[in-house]
N, C-alpha and C positions, 0 to 999 in steps of 0.2 A: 684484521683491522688494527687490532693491539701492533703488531710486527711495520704495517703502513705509518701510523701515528707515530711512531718511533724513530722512521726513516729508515728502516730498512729496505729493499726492496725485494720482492719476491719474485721469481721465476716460474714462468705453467710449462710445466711437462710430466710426460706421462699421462695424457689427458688427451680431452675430444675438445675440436676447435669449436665445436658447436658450445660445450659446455665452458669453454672460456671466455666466449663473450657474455653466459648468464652470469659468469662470476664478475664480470665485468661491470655488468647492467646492477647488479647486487651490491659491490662495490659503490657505484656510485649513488644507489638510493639510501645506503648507508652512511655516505657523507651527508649528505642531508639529515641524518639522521632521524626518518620518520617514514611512515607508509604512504602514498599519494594523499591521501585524502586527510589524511594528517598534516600533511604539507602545504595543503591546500587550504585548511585550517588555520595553521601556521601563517602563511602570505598573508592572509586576508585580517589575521590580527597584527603582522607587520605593518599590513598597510594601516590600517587603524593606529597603531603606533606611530608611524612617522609622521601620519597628518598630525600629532598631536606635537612630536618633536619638532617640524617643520612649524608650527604654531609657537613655539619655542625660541625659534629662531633658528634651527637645525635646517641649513640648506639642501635641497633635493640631489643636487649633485654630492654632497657629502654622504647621500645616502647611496647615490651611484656608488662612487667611490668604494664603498665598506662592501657594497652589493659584491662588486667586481671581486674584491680582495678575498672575501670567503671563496668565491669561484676559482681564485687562485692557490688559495690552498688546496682547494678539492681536487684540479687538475695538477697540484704536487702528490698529492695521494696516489691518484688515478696512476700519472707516469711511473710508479715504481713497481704497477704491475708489468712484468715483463715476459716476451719472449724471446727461444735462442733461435737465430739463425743463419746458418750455414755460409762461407763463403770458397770458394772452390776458384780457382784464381783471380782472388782478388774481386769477385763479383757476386753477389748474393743468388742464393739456388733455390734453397727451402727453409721450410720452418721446421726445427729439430722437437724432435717429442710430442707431438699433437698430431693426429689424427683427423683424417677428413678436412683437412683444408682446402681451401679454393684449387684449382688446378692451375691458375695462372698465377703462383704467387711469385712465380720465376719474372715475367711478365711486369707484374705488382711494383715490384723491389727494382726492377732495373728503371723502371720509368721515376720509383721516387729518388732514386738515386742514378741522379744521372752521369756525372764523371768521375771519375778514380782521387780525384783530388776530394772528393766529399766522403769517399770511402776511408781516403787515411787518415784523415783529419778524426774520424768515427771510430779507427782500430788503435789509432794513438803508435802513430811511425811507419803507416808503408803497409803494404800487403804481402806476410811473411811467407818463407816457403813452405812450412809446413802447414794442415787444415787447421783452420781458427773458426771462430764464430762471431755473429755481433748480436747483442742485447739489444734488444728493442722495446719500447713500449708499447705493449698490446693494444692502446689508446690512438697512438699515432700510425698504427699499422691499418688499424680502423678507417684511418684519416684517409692512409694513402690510398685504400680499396674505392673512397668514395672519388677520390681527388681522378684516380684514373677510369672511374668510370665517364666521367666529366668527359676526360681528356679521350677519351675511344666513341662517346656518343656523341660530343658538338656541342654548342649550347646555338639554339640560331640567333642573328642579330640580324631586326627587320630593317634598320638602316644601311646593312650592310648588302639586305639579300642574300645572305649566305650562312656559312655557319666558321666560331672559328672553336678552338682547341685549347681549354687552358690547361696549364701545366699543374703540377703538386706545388702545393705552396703560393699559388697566384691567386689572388678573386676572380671569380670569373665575371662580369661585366652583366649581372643581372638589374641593376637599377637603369630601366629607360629613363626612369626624368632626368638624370643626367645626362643622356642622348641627346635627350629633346633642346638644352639648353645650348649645344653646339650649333642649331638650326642658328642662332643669332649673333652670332661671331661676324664681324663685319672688316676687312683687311682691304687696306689701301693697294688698289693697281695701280696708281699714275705713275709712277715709276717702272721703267724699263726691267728685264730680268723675272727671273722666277720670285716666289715670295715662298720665302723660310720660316718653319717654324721649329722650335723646340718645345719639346714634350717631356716634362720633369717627374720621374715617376711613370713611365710608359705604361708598367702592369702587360696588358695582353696585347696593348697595340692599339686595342678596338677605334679609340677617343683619334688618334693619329690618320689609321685605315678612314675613315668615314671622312675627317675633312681631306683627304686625298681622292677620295671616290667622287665628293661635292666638287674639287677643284676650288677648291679655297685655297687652299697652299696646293706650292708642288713639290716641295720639298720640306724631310722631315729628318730632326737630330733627334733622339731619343737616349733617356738617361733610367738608369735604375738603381741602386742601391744591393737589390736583391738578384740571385745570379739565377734563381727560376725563373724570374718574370723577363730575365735578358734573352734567354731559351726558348721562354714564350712567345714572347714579341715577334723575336728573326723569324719561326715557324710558322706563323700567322702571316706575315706579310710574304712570307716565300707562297706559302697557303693559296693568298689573294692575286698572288702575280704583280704584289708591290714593291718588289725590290730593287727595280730603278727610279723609284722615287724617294727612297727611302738614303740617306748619304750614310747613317750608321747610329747604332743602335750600339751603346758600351755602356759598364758599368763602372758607377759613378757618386758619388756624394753630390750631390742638386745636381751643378753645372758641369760638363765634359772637359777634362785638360783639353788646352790649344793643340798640341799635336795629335787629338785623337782624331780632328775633322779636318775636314776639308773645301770646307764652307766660306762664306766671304772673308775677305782679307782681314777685316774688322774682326772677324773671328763675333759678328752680330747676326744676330736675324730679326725678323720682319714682325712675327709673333711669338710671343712664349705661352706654355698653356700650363698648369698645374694643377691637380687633384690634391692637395695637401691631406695629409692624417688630421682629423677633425675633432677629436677629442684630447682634449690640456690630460695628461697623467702618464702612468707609464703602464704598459703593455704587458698583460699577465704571463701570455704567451708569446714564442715568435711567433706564429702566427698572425698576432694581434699585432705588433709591429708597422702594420701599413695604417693600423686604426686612431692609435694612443702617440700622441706628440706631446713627451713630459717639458712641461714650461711653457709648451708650443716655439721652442727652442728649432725646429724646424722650418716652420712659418716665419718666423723672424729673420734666418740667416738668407733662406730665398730672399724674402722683400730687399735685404740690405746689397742682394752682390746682385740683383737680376739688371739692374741698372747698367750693368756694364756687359751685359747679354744682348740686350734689345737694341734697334735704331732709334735715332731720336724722335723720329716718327714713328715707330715703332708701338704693338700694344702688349698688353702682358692681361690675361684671361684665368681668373684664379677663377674654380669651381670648389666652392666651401660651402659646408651645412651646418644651418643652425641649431644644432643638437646640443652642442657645448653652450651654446646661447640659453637652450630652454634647460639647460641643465643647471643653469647660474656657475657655471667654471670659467667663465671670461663673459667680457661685456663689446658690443660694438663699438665702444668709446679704445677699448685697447688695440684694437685691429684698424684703427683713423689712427690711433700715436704711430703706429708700426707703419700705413704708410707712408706719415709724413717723414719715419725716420730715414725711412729711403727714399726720398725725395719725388715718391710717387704720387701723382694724380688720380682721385677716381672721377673717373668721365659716366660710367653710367652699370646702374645696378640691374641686375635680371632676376627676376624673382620664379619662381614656380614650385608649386606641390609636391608632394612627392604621392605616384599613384594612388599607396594604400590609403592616402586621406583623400584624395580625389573621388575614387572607387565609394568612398565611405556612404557619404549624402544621396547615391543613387541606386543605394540598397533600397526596396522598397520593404516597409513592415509589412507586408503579406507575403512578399516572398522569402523573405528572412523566413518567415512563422512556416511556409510550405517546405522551405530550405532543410530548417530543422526535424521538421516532421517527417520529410525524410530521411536523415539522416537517424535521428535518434528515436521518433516516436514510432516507426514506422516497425522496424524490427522487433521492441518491445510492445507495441502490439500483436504483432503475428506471435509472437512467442505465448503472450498472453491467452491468444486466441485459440492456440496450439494446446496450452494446458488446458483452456475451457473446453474444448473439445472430445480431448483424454479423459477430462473428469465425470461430462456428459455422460461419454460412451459407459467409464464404470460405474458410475453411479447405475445407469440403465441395464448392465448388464449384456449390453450390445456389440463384445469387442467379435462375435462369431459373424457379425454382418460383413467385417472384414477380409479376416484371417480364417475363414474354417473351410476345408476340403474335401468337397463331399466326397463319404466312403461304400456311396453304392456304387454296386455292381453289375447294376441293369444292362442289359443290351441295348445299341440303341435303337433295334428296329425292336424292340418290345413295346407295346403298349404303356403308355405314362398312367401312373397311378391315380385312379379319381379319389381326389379331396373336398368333399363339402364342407365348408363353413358355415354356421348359420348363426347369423350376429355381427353387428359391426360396434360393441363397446372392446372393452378393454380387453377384453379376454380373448376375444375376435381376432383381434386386430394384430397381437402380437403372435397368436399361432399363426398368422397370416404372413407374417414379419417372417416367419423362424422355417416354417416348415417348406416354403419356396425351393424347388431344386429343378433340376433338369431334367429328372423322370418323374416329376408330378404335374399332372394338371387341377390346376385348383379351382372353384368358383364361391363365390361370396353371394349369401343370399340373404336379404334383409331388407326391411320396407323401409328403413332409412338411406338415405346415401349420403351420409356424414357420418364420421366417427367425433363423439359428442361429449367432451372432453367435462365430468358430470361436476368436480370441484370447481368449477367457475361459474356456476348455474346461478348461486345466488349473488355473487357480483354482479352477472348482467339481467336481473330481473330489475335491478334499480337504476343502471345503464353503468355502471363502474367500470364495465367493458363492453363490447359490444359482441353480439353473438358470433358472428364472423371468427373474432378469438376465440372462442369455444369450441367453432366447429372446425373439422378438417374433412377436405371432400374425399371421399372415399373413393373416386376413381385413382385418384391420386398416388393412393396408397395400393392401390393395385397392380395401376401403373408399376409400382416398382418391384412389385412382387414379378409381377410379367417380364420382366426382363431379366431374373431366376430361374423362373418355371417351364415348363413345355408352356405352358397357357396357363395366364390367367383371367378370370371373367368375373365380373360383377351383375349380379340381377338383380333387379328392384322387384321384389315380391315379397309377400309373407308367406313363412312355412306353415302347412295346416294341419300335417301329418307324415308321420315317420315309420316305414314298415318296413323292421330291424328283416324280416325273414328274406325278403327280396331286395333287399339293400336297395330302396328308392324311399323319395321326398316328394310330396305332393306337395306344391305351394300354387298361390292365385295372385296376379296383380293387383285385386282389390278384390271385394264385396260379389261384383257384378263381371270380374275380369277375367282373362284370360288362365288356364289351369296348366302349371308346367309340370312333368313327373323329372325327376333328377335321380341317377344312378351314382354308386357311390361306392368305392372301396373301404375310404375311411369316412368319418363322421364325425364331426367339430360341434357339437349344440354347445352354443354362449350365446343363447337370446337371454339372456339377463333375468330381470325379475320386473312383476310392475307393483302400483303403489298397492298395496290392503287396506281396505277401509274397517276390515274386520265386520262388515253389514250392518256398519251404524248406517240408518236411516240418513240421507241428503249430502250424505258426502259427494256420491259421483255428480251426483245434480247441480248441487251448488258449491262445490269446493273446489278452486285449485289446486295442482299438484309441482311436483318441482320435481318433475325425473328425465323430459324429454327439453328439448330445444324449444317447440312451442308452448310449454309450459311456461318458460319463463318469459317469453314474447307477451303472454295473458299477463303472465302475474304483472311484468312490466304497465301496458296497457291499462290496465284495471286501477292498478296504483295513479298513474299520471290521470285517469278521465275522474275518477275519483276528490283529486287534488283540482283539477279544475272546477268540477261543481260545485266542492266548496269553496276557491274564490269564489266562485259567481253568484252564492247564495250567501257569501259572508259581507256584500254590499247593500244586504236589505238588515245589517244590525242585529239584535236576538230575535227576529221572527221567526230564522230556520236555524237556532242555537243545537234542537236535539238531530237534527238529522246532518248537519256541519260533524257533530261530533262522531254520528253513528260512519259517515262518509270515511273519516279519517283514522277508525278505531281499526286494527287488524291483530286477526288473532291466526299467531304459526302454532300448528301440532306437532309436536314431537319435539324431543329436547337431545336427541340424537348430534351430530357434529353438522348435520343440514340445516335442523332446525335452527341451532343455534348461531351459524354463521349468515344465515338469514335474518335474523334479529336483528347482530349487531351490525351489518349492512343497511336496513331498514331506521336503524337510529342513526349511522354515518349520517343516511341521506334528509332526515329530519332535520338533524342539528345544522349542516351546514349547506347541503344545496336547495333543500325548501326553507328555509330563513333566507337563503339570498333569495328565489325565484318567486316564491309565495308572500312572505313577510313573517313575524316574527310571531304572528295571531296568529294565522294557520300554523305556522313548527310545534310552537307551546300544545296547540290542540291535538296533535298524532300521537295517537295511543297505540303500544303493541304491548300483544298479549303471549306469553309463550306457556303451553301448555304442555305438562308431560306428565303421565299416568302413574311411573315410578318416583320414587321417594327425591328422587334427583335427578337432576342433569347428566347429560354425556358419559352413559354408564362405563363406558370403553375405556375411560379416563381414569386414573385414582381418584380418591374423592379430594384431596388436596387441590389438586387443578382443578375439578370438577368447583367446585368452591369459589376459585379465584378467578373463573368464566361467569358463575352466578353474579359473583359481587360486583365483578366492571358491567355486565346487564345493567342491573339496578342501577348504578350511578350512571349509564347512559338512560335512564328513563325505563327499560323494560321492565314490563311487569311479567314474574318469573313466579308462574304459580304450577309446584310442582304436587303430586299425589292429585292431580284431578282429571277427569277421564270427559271425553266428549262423549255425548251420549244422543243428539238430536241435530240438526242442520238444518234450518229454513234458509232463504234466500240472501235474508238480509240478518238473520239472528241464530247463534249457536247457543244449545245449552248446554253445561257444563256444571258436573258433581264430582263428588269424592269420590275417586277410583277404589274397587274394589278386588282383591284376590280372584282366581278362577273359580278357588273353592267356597267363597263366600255363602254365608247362609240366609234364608229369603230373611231375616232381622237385618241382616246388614246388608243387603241390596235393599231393601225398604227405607234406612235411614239412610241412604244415599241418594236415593228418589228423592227422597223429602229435605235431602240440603240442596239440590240442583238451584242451579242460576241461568239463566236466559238473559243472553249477553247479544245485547246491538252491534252488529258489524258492519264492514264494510268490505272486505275480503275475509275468505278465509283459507290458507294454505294448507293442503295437508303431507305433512311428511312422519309418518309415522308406522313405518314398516312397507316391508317390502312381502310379495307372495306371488307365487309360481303364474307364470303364462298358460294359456290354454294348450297350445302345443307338448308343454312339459307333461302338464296334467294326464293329456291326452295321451301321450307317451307315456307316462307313468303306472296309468289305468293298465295299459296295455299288457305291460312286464306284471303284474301283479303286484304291484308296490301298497303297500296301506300308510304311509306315508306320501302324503301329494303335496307336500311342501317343495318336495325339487326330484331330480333325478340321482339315486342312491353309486354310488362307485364307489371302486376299489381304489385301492394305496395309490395303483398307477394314475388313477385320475378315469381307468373305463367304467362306460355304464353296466351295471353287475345283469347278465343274464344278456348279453348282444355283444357282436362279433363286429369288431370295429368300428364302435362309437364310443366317443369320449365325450365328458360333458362338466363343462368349466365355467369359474366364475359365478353367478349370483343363483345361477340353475341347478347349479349340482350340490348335494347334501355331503360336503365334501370334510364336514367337522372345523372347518376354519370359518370365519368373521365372514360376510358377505360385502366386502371393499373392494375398492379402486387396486390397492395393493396387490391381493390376496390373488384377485382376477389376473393382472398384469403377470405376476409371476407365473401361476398357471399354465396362460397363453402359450408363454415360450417354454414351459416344460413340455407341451404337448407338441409344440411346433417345430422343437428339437427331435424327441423322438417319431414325430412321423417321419420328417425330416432327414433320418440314421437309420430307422428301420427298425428302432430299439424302444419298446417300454420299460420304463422304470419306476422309481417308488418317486411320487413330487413331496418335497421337501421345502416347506415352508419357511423362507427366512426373514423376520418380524423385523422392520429397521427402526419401527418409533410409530406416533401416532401426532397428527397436528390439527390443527384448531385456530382460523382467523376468527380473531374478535374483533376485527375494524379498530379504529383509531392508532395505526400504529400497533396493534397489541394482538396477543394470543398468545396461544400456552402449547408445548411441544414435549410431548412423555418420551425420550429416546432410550434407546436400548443400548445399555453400557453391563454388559457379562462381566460377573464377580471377577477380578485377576484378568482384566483386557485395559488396553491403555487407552481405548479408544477414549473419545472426550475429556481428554484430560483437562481441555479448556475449560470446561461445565465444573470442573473440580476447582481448578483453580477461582471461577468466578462465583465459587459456594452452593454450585448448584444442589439443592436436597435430593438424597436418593428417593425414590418412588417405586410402585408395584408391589405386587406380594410374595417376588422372592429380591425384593431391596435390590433390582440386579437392571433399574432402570434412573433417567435423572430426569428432573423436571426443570423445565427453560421456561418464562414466563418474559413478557414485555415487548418490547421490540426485537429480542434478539430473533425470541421466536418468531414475530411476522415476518420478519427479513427470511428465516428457513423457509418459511409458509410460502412465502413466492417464491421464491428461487429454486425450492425443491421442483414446486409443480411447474414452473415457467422451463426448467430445464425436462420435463415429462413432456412436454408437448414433441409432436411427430413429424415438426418440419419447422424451417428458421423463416421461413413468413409467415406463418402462426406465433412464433416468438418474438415477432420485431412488430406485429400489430398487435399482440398483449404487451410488450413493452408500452409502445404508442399508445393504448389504450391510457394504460396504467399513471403513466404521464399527463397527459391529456387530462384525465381525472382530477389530478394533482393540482394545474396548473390553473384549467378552465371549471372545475368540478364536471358533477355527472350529467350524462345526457339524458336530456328533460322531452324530448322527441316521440311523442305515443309511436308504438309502432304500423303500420296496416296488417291488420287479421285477414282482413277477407280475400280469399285467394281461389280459384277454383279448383275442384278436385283434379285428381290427375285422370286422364280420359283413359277409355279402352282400348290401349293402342297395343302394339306388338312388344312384347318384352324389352324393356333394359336392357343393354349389356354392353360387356367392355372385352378388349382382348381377343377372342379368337372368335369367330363369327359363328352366330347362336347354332345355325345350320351345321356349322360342321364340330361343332361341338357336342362330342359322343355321352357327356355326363346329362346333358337336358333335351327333354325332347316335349314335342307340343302335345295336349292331351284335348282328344276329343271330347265336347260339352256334353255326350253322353256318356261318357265315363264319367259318375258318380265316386265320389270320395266313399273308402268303404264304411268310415266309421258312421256316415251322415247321408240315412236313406232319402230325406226331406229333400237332398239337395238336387237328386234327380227329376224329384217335379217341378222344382223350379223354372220357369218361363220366363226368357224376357220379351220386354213388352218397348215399343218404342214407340215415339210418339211426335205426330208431325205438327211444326209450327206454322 
C-alpha cells in the first residue's frame, strides 16, 4: 500500500490468479481503510455527519461530489496493480506469470480489444517485431471478464423480443423505464416519404432497434463519441436484421459531418432523440464518461446546434433524470435558460418512475419479514439448532445412537439373545436406549407404560406443568428400540419373582390377572425403589406420596378441592376460622431436593395464582410446613447452599422446621417431636414424647426416603443377602451370586446416591455392555447437583476439578468454591434456575415432550398455573390378554402363558386362591 500511495505501480507475477484477485479484493478494503463492519460504522456516522453539515448548509451533491472523488482515488490506487501480458503479432495471447487463469483469456483480450489501432495506441508506436508485452490493470481485466460475459450471454430486451449483445465498454441497456418512455413518442405522418430519425449517443442501438420494430421511424442516423458503442450498435442491428433501415451509424461528436449521410438534402430529419450524460462534474473513470457531463457543457452544445438537425416540423425527445436535480447540481430553471438559448419549445413533459421506486410501495411488511427470514434467519437458525442438537447429544452422552458399529459376531441364523428389562424409570430406559442390536431380542416389563420423568413431579402437582410433560409413553420408546433389535416388546405386568437358577421371571397383570413366566439370557432389574414410611403409624393411610404420576394427580386434587372448601366456608366469616385454616395448612416431609422443591412450588402457587384465583384472604391463610429429622436441609448440598435454600423458604412464607421427626398420622392431624438418634436412650425418647405437637392439616406429603420393592426383597431373600435394602453388585454393576443379572438404579446397593443421575448413567453402562458383549467396571461421573427454589431462583453445586478450566464463567462471576475437597462452585439465583430447566428440559426423551414443557412452562408464565382438579376415578384395568408391543406375544420365545395352576413357588397361598365371579 506504502509503494501504491506513492504512485508507484506494481506488477503480479509469479503468483496464482486465484490469489491475485484476494490481493486485489484486500487492496481495496484497504483503501477504505477499515474492516466491513468498521465501515459500516464508519457510513452510518458519515451519514450522521452530513445531515448535520447539510444542516449547515453543505449541499447533498457537494457531498456527492467528495463521495465520488475518494472513489477516485481509490480506483487510482487499484489501477496500479498490474498485470503482464503477452502479445504474439500484435494481438494479446496470455497472461505472463500467473498461474491458473481463465482459459479464454485469449478470447477475453481480443474482444476488449478489438482493432489494432487500440493496440498501438497501448504499445506507444505500432506493434514491434520482436515479443513485447502490455501492462494492464488487474482491475480493468476484471472488467473486461465481466463486460464479455455480458457480451457471450445476451442481456434480453422484452420490447425487443429478443436478445442483443453489448460490447466492453458499452452500458448495456438495463434500465426498462427508459423503454417504457419511448411508448410515447408521437411523430408526424402527414407528409409523404419515410420519417428520420437521429439517435445522439446510440450506445447498443436498443433505444433506435425498438422504435424501428414499432415503425415509428423508418429510418435511423446514429452518432457516438465512443468507438465501442459504434461496434456495438452495427452488431446489434446486423443481429436484428435492421440494417436496411438503418442509413449509418459513425462516430461523431453530437451531430454526423454532412458527407457522412446520405439522408435528406436538408441534411434534417424528422426526429432527433438523446440520452444525454445526467450528472453536472467530471467522470472519475472512462468509463464514467457516458455518466459525468462537467458544466453539462454537453447538454448545452446539443440544445444550441440541434436546431439545424431537425425540420421545422420536426421534434427533438431528450430522455434526462432527475438525479442531478435531487442532487442540488443544477436546477430546472437552468435547463428552461438552455432551451430558450436554442430557440427551442417545450411542447410536453413525460414523467415516470424509475422501477426500484415503483417496486418499493408493493413490498408487503410480511413478506419483507418472510423474505428476510429467509434469507438470513433461516440459516442461523438451523445452524443454531444444529449446535443445540450437538450439545444435546453430548451433554446426554448419546453420540453411540449414531455413529456406533456393532461388533458382534453372531450368525444370523443363531438365536437372538433374550434381554429382559424390568422397569421403565431411568435406569430402564436407557439400558433400553443402549443395549438395542440386531441379535437381541429384548422385552420391557413394567406395570407402568410411561417413562415418568420424576424432577417434574412437583411442578405439576401444583399444575406448573401438566403431567403429559412428565410422562413419555413408553411404546414409544420401544418403538424405537424395535427398529435396532431383532424384536422389541413391551408387557404391561408386574414382576413378582425372579429365579436366577432357570433363568425365568414370573410376573401377573394385576392382583387377580393373568400369570406370564419369561425366559431370559440377560437380566435388567431397575424397578426403582418405593416411598418408606419407616412404620410410623398412618402414613400409608393418610399420607400422600410424590414418587409416581398418580401421586401427583392426588396431591394436585386434594390441594385444589381443599382450596375450594375453603372458599366456600370463608363466605360464612369466622364461624369455620379453625378448619379454613386446618383445610389450607400443608405439611411436606423430608427436606431432601423433593421435598424441598415441593415447598417452594407450593409458595409460587400461594403467592401468585391463589391471590389471583382465590383472593388475597385465602393466599395470606396457606400455611406450609416443611419437615426434616436431620439438623438441616438438602444434606446432598454443602451447607452453604443448604442455608441459602432455607432462607429464600422462609421469606416465601415456609415454615422450615428442621431436627423434627413425624412420629403419628391421623386423617386430618400429624404429630410431630424432636427427632432422635437411632441410638438414643429411653431418657431421651421420653423427652421427646413429651415435647411432641399435634399439628391440624390438610394434606400431608410424604417424601422421605426411599426402600426396596417386594420383588427385590424377594430376590434378595433368596440369594442370601442380610442386607434387604437393594440388590448387592459388583464393580461391573452384576447381581453378586447370579449369572446374568444386572441390577441398576435406585434397586441395587451400588455405593452411589440413589438419583435420577446416578440411575441414567448406569442404564447405558449396562446397555453398552450387553450391547458388545463386554462387562466392565461402571464409572461414575458426578456433573453437579441442582435444586429449583421457584421464583426465578435456586442453587446449583457443580463440579469444577482442582486445575480444569471448566467454568471458568462461575470464576469470573465470583462464584465461591464448595464441597469438601474445595473442587466444586456454587451458582445461586437465576443463573442457577436457568441450568435447572435447561438441564432437564434437554434430558427429556423426545422434542414433543420438549415443546409441551416448553408450552407448559410459558403458559405458566403468561396465564399462571392450572387451577383444573383433575378426575381420579378411573376403572381398574380388566383381565384381559397381555400388553404388548413389537413381535407378537405368541411367537415371542422370551414369554409364555402360565397355567392358573401353576402356583408361584415362593407363595403356597396363592394356589388356593379361587376366583369367584359374580352375575349382575
Amino acid at each position: 500500500m506504502r509503494h501504491l500511495r506513492e504512485g508507484r505501480a506494481l506488477v503480479y507475477a509469479g503468483g496464482d490468479y486465484r490469489n491475485a484477485r484476494q490481493l486485489l479484493a484486500a487492496v481495496k478494503r484497504k483503501c477504505a481503510g477499515s474492516s466491513g463492519a468498521q465501515r459500516r460504522k464508519e457510513r452510518r456516522k458519515r451519514t450522521a455527519v452530513h445531515a448535520v453539515e447539510r444542516a449547515d448548509g453543505t449541499s447533498i451533491g457537494q457531498q456527492w461530489m467528495r463521495q465520488k472523488e475518494l472513489q477516485r482515488e481509490q480506483s487510482e490506487l487499484v489501477s496500479r496493480l498490474l498485470i503482464k501480458i503477452s502479445l504474439e503479432g500484435g494481438r494479446p495471447s496470455e497472461i505472463l506469470g500467473l498461474k491458473r487463469t481463465p482459459a479464454n483469456v485469449s478470447d477475453i483480450l481480443s474482444f476488449a480489444f478489438q482493432n489494432d489501432q487500440e493496440l498501438e495506441l497501448r504499445i506507444n508506436g505500432g506493434v514491434p517485431s520482436e515479443p513485447c508485452y502490455l501492462l494492464l490493470s488487474l482491475n480493468d481485466f476484471l472488467a473486461m471478464i465481466g463486460g464479455y460475459e455480458w457480451n457471450r450471454k445476451g442481456v434480453y430486451i422484452d420490447a425487443l423480443q429478443g436478445y442483443i449483445y453489448p460490447h466492453f465498454g458499452v452500458f448495456p441497456p438495463t434500465r426498462q423505464d427508459y423503454i417504457q418512455l419511448l411508448y410515447r413518442i408521437k411523430v408526424d405522418r402527414t407528409h409523404d416519404g419515410p420519417v428520420w430519425m437521429m439517435e445522439v449517443g446510440i450506445g447498443t442501438g436498443v433505444l433506435s432497434m425498438i422504435l424501428l420494430q414499432r415503425r415509428v421511424v423508418d429510418r435511423v442516423i446514429g452518432t457516438d463519441v465512443n468507438p465501442y458503442a459504434i461496434a456495438c450498435a452495427r452488431d446489434n442491428v446486423e443481429w436484428l436484421g435492421l440494417q436496411d433501415s438503418v442509413e449509418s451509424i459513425v462516430e461523431a461528436d453530437l451531430f454526423p459531418p454532412r458527407d457522412a449521410t446520405k439522408y435528406a438534402e436538408t441534411h434534417k430529419v424528422d426526429v432527433v432523440l438523446f440520452n444525454p450524460p445526467w450528472i453536472p462534474g467530471d467522470a472519475t473513470t472512462w468509463f464514467d464518461s457516458a455518466v459525468y457531463d462537467p458544466n453539462q457543457s454537453i447538454l448545452r452544445r446539443f440544445l444550441l446546434q440541434v436546431q439545424h438537425h431537425v425540420k421545422e416540423d420536426g421534434c427533438v425527445y431528450l430522455l434526462l433524470s432527475n438525479l442531478g436535480v435531487l442532487l442540488g447540481l443544477f436546477q430546472m430553471d437552468d435547463l428552461h435558460d438552455m432551451f430558450a438559448e436554442g430557440n427551442l419549445e417545450v411542447v410536453e413533459v413525460y414523467e415516470t418512475k424509475s422501477l426500484a421506486e415503483r417496486e418499493r410501495p408493493t413490498k408487503k411488511p410480511l413478506a419483507m419479514a418472510a423474505n428476510f427470514a429467509l434469507r438470513r434467519l433461516a440459516p442461523a437458525a438451523g445452524a443454531t439448532a444444529l449446535a443445540g442438537w450437538a450439545g444435546i447429544t453430548t451433554l446426554n452422552d448419546d453420540w453411540d445412537d449414531y455413529f456406533h458399529s456393532s461388533s458382534s459376531s453372531a450368525s444370523s441364523n443363531a438365536e437372538p439373545e433374550k434381554i429382559v428389562i424390568l422397569g421403565s424409570g431411568w435406569a430402564a430406559l436407557n439400558a433400553l436406549r443402549k443395549c438395542a442390536s440386531k441379535d437381541k431380542s429384548v422385552v420391557v416389563v413394567s406395570p407402568r407404560p410411561h417413562f415418568l420423568y420424576t424432577p417434574l413431579l412437583a411442578s405439576s402437582s401444583v399444575g406448573t406443568i401438566t403431567l403429559r410433560s412428565a410422562c413419555e409413553p413408553l411404546r414409544a420408546l420401544v418403538e424405537s428400540a424395535a427398529q435396532k433389535a431383532t424384536s422389541a416388546t413391551f408387557v404391561r405386568a408386574d414382576a413378582r419373582e425372579v429365579d436366577v437358577k432357570s433363568k425365568k421371571v414370573r410376573a401377573t397383570t394385576d392382583a387377580d390377572g393373568m400369570e406370564l413366566e419369561l425366559s431370559y439370557d440377560k437380566l435388567v432389574i431397575a424397578v426403582g425403589a418405593q416411598p418408606n414410611t419407616f412404620g410410623i403409624p398412618g402414613v400409608k393411610e393418610h399420607g400422600l406420596f410424590l414418587k409416581e404420576a398418580e401421586d401427583s394427580a392426588k396431591l394436585h386434587a386434594r390441594l385444589l378441592c381443599n382450596l375450594e372448601k375453603a372458599a366456600a366456608l370463608n363466605h360464612q366469616g369466622d364461624k369455620y376460622r379453625a378448619e379454613i385454616d386446618r383445610l389450607l395448612k400443608v405439611v411436606v416431609v423430608g427436606g431432601g431436593p423433593t421435598g424441598v422443591e415441593l415447598s417452594a412450588e407450593l409458595a409460587d402457587f400461594a403467592h401468585n395464582d391463589v391471590a389471583k384465583r382465590y383472593g388475597d384472604d385465602i393466599a395470606n391463610r396457606i400455611q406450609i410446613i416443611l419437615v426434616e429429622a436431620m439438623p438441616r436441609i438438602l444434606a446432598p448440598f454443602d451447607e452453604s447452599l443448604a442455608n441459602v435454600a432455607r432462607d429464600h423458604l422462609i421469606s416465601r412464607g415456609v415454615d422450615v422446621r428442621t431436627g423434627t421427626a413425624v412420629t403419628y398420622v391421623e386423617s386430618q392431624d400429624v404429630t410431630l417431636a424432636p427427632s432422635t438418634p437411632r441410638n438414643a436412650t429411653p431418657e431421651q425418647k421420653a423427652a421427646a414424647a413429651a415435647a411432641a405437637e399435634t399439628e391440624e392439616m390438610g394434606a400431608l406429603v410424604w417424601a422421605a426416603g426411599i426402600g426396596a420393592r417386594p420383588l427385590v426383597k424377594k430376590l434378595a431373600q433368596s440369594l442370601g443377602q442380610k442386607d434387604m435394602r437393594g440388590l448387592q453388585v459388583d464393580e461391573d454393576l452384576r447381581v453378586k451370586n447370579t449369572d446374568g443379572v444386572y441390577a441398576i438404579g435406585d434397586c441395587a446397593l451400588s455405593g452411589f446416591a440413589p438419583t435420577a443421575q446416578v440411575a441414567a448413567q448406569q442404564g447405558k453402562h449396562i446397555g453398552r455392555a450387553i450391547r458388545d458383549g463386554a462387562d466392565s467396571k461402571f464409572v461414575y461421573n458426578h456433573a453437579g447437583s441442582l435444586c429449583c427454589l421457584g421464583s426465578d431462583n435456586g442453587i446449583a453445586q457443580l463440579l469444577a476439578p482442582s486445575g480444569s478450566t471448566s467454568f471458568n464463567v462461575w470464576d469470573a462471576l465470583g462464584a465461591p468454591t464448595v464441597g469438601r475437597n474445595g473442587d466444586e462452585k456454587a451458582v445461586t439465583g437465576k443463573p442457577a434456575f436457568v441450568m435447572w430447566r435447561s438441564l432437564y428440559w434437554t434430558k427429556l426423551l423426545s422434542t414433543s415432550s420438549r415443546l409441551s414443557l416448553g408450552g407448559d412452562w410459558l403458559r405458566a408464565h403468561l396465564h399462571g398455573r392450572d387451577v383444573v382438579e383433575p378426575v381420579l376415578q378411573r376403572a381398574a384395568t380388566l383381565r384381559q390378554p397381555v400388553e404388548s408391543f413389537g413381535t407378537e406375544l405368541k411367537r415371542n420365545a422370551t414369554i409364555r402363558m402360565v397355567p392358573k395352576t401353576e402356583a408361584l413357588a415362593t407363595d403356597p397361598a396363592e394356589g388356593k386362591r379361587k376366583k369367584r365371579f359374580w352375575l349382575f
